[in-house]
C-alpha positions in Angstrom: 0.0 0.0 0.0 1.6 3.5 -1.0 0.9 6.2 0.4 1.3 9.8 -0.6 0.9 13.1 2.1 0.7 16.9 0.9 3.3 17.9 3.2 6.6 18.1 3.6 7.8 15.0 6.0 12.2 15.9 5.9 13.3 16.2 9.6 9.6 15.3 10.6 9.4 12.9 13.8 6.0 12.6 14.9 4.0 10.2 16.9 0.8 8.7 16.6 -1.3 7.3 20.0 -3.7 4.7 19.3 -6.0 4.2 22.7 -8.2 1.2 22.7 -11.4 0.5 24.1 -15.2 1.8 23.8 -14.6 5.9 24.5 -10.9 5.9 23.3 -10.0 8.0 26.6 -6.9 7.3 28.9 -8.3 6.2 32.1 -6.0 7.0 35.1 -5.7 5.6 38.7 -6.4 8.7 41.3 -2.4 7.6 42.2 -1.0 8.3 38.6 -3.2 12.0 38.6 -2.0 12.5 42.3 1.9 12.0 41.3 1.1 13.9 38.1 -0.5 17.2 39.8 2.4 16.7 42.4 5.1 16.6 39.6 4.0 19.6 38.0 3.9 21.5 41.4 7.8 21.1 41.6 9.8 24.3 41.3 10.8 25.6 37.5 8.2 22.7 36.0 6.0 24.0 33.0 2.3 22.6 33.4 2.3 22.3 30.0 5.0 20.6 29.4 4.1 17.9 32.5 0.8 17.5 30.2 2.4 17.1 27.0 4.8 14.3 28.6 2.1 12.2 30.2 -0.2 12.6 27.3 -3.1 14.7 29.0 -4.3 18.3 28.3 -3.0 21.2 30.6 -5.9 22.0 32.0 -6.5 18.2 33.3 -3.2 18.9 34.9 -5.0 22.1 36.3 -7.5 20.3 37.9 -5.7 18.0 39.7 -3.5 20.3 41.4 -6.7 22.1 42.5 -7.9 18.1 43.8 -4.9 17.7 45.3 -5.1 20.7 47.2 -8.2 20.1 48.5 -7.6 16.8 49.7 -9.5 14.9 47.3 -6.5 13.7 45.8 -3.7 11.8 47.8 -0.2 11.1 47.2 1.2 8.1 46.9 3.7 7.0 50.3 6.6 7.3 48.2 6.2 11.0 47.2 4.5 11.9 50.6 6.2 14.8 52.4 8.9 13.9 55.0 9.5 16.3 57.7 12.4 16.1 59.8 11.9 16.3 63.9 12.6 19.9 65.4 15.1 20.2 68.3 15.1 23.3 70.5 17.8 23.3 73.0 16.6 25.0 76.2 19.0 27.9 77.5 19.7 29.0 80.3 18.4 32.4 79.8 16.9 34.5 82.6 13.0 34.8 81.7 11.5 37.6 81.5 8.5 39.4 82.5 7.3 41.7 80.4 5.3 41.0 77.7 7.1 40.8 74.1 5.8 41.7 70.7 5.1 38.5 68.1 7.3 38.9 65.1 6.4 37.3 61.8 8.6 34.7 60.4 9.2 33.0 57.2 10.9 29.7 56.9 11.7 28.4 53.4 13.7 25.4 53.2 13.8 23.9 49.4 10.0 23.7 48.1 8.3 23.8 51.7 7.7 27.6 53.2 6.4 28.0 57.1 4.4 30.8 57.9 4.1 32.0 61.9 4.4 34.0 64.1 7.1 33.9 67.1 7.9 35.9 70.2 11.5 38.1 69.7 12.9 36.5 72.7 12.3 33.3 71.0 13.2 34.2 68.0 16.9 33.3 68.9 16.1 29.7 68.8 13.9 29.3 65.9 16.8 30.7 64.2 19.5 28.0 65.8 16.8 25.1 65.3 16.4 26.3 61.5 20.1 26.2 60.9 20.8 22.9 62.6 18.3 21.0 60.2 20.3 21.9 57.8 
């Protein structure tokens, strides 16, 4: 059988997708969305891109990330979140008695960012306890 297409095919490498079955749709475990949404929530990853390499349109990817979010999508154990145990040394620091103020603080350590609030005369320790996990 010959056949004969109105285009030019030099340097063309393409790729053709034939899906089985009665709707011709991919059907996914919640596991393989979860780990996709997850993978295109790392830092410097394109959405896009994420969709193109798994096949699926960006704004599937979309809505999984929003699922995952909101819980209604779970992780698989191995890409679960580890957290490392926090160690605060206690000092020997005379207490004090007046009242101080809260001070906001920030903690960013690789993709994960902590968000509270911490008294200044703590402050000191949060700081040592931050550098130690490191």
């Amino acid at each position: 059988m010959d056949v004969h297409l109105d285009v030019s095919t030099a340097g063309y490498a393409g790729r053709l997708e034939v899906l089985e079955g009665p709707t011709g749709r991919r059907v996914r475990s919640e596991a393989d969305r979860a780990r996709i949404a997850a993978e295109s929530l790392m830092p410097g990853v394109q959405v896009a891109a994420v969709a193109r390499k798994h096949g699926a349109s960006r704004w599937q990817v979309y809505d999984w990330r929003r699922r995952l979010r909101r819980g209604q999508l779970a992780l698989p154990e191995s890409m679960a979140p580890m957290f490392a145990p926090l160690m605060v040394e206690e000092t020997s620091a005379p207490q004090r008695t007046t009242q101080s103020t809260p001070a906001k603080v920030e903690i960013v350590i690789d993709d994960m960012v902590i968000r509270t609030a911490v008294d200044l005369e703590h402050l000191a320790q949060v700081i040592r306890a931050v550098r130690a996990s490191r």
